[in-house]
N, C-alpha and C positions, 0 to 999 in steps of 0.2 A: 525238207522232209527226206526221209532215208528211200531213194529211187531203189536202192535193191530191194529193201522187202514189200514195195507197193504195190497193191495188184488192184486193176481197176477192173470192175465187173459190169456188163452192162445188162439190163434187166431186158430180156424178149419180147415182153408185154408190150411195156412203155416206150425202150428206147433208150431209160435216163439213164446217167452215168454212175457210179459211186465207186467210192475210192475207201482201201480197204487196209489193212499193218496187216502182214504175216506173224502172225503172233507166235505158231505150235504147230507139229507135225507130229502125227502119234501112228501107229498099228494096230489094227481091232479085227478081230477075226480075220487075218491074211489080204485083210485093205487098209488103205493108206490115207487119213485124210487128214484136214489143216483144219487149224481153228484162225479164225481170222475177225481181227476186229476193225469194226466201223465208225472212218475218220467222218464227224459232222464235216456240214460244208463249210463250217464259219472257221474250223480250225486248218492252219496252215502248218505249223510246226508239229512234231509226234509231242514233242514235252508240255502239249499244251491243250493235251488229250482231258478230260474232264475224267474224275474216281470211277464215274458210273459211266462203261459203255457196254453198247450192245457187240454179243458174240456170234459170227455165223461159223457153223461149221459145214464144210461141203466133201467130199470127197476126191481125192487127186485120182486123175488116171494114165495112167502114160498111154499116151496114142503116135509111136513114133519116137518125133525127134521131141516134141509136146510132151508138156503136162497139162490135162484139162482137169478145170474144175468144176465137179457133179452137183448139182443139187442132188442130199438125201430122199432116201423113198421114204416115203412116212410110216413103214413099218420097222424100219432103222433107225429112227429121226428120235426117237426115248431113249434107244439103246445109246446109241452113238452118246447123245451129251450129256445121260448119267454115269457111263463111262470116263468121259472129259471131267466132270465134277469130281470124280474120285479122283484121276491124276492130279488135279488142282488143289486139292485137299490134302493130299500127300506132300507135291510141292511145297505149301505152304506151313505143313507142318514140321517138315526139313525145314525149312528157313527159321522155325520159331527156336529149333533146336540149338544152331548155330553162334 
């Protein structure tokens, strides 16, 4: 697996682990945040990702020499990833152009 773009998050609740692809880093109102997709646990290689995965996006914050990443407030949490849908839309439709 690609150790540079991995980022393993661990849930405050639980405790448990999960391991994450840096997939995108975008700008939205004068913040910064990633989209990040999530590797099941059964998959070890990135090429061996399933069509259908789930997307989290969080918010990056530099704190320092750190980049932390936020969980959205839930009055951003619409904004933020109807926003991502539109980039992704666009993306993909440069690609169909090509």
């Amino acid at each position: 697996m690609d150790e540079e773009n991995l980022v393993t998050l661990i849930d405050e609740e639980t405790g448990e682990e999960q391991d994450f692809l840096l997939d995108d880093k975008f700008k939205l109102n004068g913040k910064v945040y990633v989209s990040l997709i999530c590797i099941p646990d059964d998959v070890t290689d990135i090429d061996e990702l399933p069509e259908e995965v789930e997307i989290v996006i969080m918010e990056a914050v530099e704190d320092g020499d750190e980049t932390v990443l936020k969980t959205l407030e839930e009055d951003e949490e619409n904004i933020v990833y109807d926003y991502y849908d539109k980039i992704c839309s666009l993306a993909d439709a440069a690609d169909e152009e090509e």
